[in-house]
C-alpha positions as CSV (number, residue, x, y, z in Angstrom):
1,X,0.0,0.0,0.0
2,X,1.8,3.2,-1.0
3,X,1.4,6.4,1.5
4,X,1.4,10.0,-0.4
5,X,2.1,13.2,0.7
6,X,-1.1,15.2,1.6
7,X,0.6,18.5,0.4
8,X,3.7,20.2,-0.9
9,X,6.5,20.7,2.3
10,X,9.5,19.2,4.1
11,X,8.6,15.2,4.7
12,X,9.9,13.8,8.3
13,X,9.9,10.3,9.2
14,X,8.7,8.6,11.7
15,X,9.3,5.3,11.7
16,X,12.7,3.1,10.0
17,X,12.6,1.0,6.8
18,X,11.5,-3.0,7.5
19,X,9.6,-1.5,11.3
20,X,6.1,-3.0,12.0
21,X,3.5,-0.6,12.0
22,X,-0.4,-1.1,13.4
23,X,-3.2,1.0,12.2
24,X,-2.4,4.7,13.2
25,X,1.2,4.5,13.4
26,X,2.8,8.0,12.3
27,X,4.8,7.1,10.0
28,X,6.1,10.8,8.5
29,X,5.0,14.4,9.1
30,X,4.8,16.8,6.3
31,X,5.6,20.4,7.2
32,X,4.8,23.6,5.3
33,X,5.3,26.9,6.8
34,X,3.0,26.4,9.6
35,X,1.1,23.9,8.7
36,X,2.0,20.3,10.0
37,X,0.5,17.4,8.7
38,X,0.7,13.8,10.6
39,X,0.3,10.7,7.8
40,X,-1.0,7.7,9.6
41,X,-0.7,4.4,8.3
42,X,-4.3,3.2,7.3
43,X,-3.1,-0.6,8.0
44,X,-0.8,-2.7,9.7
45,X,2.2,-4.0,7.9
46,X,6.0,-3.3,7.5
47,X,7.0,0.0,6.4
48,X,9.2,0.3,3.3
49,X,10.3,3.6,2.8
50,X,10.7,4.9,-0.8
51,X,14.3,6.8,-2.1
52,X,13.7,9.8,-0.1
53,X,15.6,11.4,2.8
54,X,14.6,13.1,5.8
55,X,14.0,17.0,5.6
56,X,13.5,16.8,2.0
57,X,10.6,18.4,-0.2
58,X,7.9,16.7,-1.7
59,X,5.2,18.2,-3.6
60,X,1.4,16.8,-2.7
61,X,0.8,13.2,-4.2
62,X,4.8,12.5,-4.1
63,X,4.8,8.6,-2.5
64,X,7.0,9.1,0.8
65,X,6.2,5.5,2.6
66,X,5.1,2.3,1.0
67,X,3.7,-0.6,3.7
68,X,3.9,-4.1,2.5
């Protein structure tokens, strides 16, 4: 299941590559300006993060966490 950002900002994860995760796990925050946005995994399963960093920009509908 792949996890996109909900807007353009800075992504910050939350979690490590291969981690369990249970339903409403934060597993990044996107930040814009003032606006922070928690993403919460929708379903439990391992996370596998994607080829981005921490504190690097995404625009909105960029994938930033994939759970398998």
């Amino acid at each position: 299941m792949k996890i996109y950002a909900p807007f353009a900002g800075v992504v910050r994860y939350c979690v490590a590559d291969g981690e369990e995760v249970t339903t409403g796990t934060e597993l990044a925050t996107v930040e814009a300006i003032k606006l922070e946005a928690p993403v919460l995994a929708p379903a439990p399963g391992t996370v596998k993060r994607t080829q981005r960093e921490d504190f690097v920009n995404v625009q909105g509908g960029d994938e930033i966490v994939e759970i398998v």
